[in-house]
C-alpha positions in Angstrom: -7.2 -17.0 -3.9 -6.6 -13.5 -4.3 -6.5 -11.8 -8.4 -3.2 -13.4 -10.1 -1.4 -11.2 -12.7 -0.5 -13.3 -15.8 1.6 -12.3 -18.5 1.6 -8.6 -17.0 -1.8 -8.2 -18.6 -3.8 -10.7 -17.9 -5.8 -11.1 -14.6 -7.2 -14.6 -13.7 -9.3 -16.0 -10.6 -9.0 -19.3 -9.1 -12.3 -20.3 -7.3 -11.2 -20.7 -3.3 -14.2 -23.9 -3.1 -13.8 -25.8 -6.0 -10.4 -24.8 -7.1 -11.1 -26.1 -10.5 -13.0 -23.1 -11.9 -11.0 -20.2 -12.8 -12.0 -16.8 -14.9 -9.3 -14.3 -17.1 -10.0 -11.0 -18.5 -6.9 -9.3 -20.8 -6.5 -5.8 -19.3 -3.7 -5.1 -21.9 -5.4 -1.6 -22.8 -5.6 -0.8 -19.4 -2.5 0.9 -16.6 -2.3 -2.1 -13.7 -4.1 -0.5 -11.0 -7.1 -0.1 -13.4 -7.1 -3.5 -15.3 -7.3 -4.9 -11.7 -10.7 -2.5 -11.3 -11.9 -3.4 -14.2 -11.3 -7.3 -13.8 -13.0 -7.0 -10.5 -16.1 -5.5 -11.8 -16.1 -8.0 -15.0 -16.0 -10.9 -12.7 -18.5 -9.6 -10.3 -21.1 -8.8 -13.4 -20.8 -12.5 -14.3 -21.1 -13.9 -11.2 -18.2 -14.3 -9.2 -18.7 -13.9 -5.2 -15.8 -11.7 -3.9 -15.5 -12.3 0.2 -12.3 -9.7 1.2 -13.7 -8.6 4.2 -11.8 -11.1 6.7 -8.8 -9.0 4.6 -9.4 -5.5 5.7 -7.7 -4.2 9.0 -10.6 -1.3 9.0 -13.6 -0.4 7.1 -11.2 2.2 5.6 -9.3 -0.6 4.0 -12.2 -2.7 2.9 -12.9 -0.6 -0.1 -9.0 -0.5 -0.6 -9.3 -4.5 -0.7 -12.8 -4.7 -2.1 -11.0 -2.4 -5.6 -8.0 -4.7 -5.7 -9.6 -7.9 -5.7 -7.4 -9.6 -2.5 -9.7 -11.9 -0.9 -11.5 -15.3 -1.8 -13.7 -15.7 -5.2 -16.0 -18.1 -5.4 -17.5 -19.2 -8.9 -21.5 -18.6 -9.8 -21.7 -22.3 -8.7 -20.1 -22.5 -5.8 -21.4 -18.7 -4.7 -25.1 -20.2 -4.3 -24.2 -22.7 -2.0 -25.3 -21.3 1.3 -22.5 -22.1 3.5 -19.9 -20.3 2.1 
């Protein structure tokens, strides 16, 4: 599940393999293209496994998609499993 805006500032993650796990950071401080950066990195730095390359129509827009946060997330437990 792609990045979900909540309440206009916050951003929460759904995990697309357990789909019980989710992650919210408050960007309230923050203009909505960048609070969706900044979530992106926060999640990554704890963990989270962002897949959005099946998103991308060209390596152009992979780091378009990879900055936004469209794609699956996986939580740290379901990112070690090896056959994600």
């Amino acid at each position: 599940m792609a990045l979900a805006v909540v309440r206009a500032s916050h951003l929460r993650v759904t995990c697309d393999s357990c789909r019980a796990t989710t992650a919210e950071v408050c960007g309230r401080r923050d203009l909505p293209g960048m609070a969706r950066v900044a979530a992106v990195r926060k999640f990554k730095s704890v963990g989270w496994h962002h897949d959005g390359a099946d998103y991308a129509p060209s390596a152009r827009a992979e780091t378009t998609v990879d900055a936004m946060g469209a794609g699956r997330w996986y939580c740290p437990a379901c990112s070690k499993k090896t056959h994600l």
